[in-house]
C-alpha positions as a printed NumPy array, in Angstrom:
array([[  0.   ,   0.   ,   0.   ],
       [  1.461,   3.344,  -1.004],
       [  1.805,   6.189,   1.636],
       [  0.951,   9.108,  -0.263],
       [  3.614,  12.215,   1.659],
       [  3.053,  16.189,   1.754],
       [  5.3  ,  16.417,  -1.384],
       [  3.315,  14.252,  -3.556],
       [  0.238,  17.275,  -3.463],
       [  2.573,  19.676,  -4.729],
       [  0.823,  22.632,  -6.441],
       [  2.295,  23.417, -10.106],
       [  4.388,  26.399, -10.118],
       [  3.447,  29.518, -12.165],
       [  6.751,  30.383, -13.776],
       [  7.314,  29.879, -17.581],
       [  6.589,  26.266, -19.289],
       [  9.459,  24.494, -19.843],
       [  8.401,  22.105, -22.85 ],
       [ 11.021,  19.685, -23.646],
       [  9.813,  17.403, -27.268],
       [ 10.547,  14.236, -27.749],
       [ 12.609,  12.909, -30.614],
       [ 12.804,  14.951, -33.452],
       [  9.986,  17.04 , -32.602],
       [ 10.368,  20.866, -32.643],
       [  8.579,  23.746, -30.283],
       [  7.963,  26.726, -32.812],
       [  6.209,  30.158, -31.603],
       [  4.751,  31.307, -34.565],
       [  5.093,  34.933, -35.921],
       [  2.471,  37.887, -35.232],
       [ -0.658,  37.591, -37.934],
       [ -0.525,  40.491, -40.409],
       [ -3.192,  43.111, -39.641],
       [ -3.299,  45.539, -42.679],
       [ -2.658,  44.548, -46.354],
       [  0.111,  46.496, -47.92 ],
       [ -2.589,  48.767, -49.46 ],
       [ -3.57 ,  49.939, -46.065],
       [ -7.185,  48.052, -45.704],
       [ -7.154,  46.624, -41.623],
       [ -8.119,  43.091, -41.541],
       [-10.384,  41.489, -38.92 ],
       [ -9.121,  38.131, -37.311],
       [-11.135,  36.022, -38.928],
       [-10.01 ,  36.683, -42.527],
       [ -5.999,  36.869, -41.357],
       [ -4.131,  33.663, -42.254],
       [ -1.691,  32.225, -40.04 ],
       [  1.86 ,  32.613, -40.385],
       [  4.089,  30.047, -40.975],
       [  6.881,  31.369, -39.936],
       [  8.209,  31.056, -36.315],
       [ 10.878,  31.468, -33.683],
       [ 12.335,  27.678, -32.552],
       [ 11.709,  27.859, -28.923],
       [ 12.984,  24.414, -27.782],
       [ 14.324,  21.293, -29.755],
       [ 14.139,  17.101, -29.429],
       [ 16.932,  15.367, -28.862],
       [ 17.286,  13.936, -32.773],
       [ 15.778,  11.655, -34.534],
       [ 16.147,   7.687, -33.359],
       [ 17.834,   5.422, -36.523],
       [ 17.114,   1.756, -36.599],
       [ 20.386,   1.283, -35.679],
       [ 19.838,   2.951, -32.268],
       [ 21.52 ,   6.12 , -32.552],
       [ 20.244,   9.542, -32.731],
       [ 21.102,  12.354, -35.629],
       [ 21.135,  15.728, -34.308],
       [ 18.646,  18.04 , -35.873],
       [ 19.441,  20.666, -37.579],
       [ 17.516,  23.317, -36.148],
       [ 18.314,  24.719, -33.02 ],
       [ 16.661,  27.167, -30.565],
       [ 16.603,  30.762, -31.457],
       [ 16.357,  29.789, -35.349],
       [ 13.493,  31.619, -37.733],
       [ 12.216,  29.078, -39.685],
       [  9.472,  28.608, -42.169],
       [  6.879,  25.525, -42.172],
       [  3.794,  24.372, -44.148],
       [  1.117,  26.269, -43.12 ],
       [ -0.95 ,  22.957, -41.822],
       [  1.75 ,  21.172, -40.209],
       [  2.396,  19.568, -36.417],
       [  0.174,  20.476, -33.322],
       [ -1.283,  24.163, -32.28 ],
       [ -1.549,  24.912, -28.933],
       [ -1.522,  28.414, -26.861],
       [  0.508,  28.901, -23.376],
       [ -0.837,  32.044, -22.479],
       [ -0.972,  34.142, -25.072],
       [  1.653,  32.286, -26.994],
       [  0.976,  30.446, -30.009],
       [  3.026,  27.268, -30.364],
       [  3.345,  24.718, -32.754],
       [  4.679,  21.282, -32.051],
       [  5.648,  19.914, -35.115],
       [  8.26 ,  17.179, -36.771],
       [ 11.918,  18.601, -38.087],
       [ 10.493,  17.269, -41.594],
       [  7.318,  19.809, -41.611],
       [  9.859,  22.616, -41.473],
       [ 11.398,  23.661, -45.027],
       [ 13.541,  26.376, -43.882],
       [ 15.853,  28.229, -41.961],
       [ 15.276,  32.572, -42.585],
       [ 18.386,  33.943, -42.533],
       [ 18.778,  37.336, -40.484],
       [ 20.918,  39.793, -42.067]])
């Protein structure tokens, strides 16, 4: 019979969300929707697409061969990358948009200069 103890009723903390993904798996905060077209008309939510572009917020730890081993992705935190529009897993922390989505669904690394 298990004793449950005062540290098994421990309330979750409040600080940021640490999300760690599994495999190769990728944790993307997508951009801010456009809200006026480049002629100037102001767009309501409803009839904004969604960007897909995004800030890499956290990474997997590679992808698993059959072999055993794991290959390193090749995105890393930090990165601007762009990804099909209807690819991985939305979800919102807050008011942050995140994606969880497969190192294959992204097809590219922006390049800041």
């Amino acid at each position: 019979m298990a004793v449950a103890t005062k540290d098994a009723k421990k309330k979750p903390t409040k600080g940021p969300l640490k999300l760690q993904p599994l495999g190769d798996r990728v944790v993307v905060e997508r951009e801010e929707r456009e809200s006026t077209t480049p002629g100037g008309i102001v767009l309501p939510d409803t009839a904004k697409n969604k960007p897909a572009r995004g800030r890499v917020q956290s990474v997997g730890e590679g992808k698993l061969l059959e072999n055993g081993s794991r290959v390193a992705l090749q995105v890393k935190p930090g990165d601007r990358v762009l990804f099909s529009s209807y690819a991985g897993e939305e979800f919102k922390v807050g008011e942050k948009e995140l994606v969880l989505l497969r190192e294959d669904d992204i097809l590219a690394v922006i390049e800041e200069s």
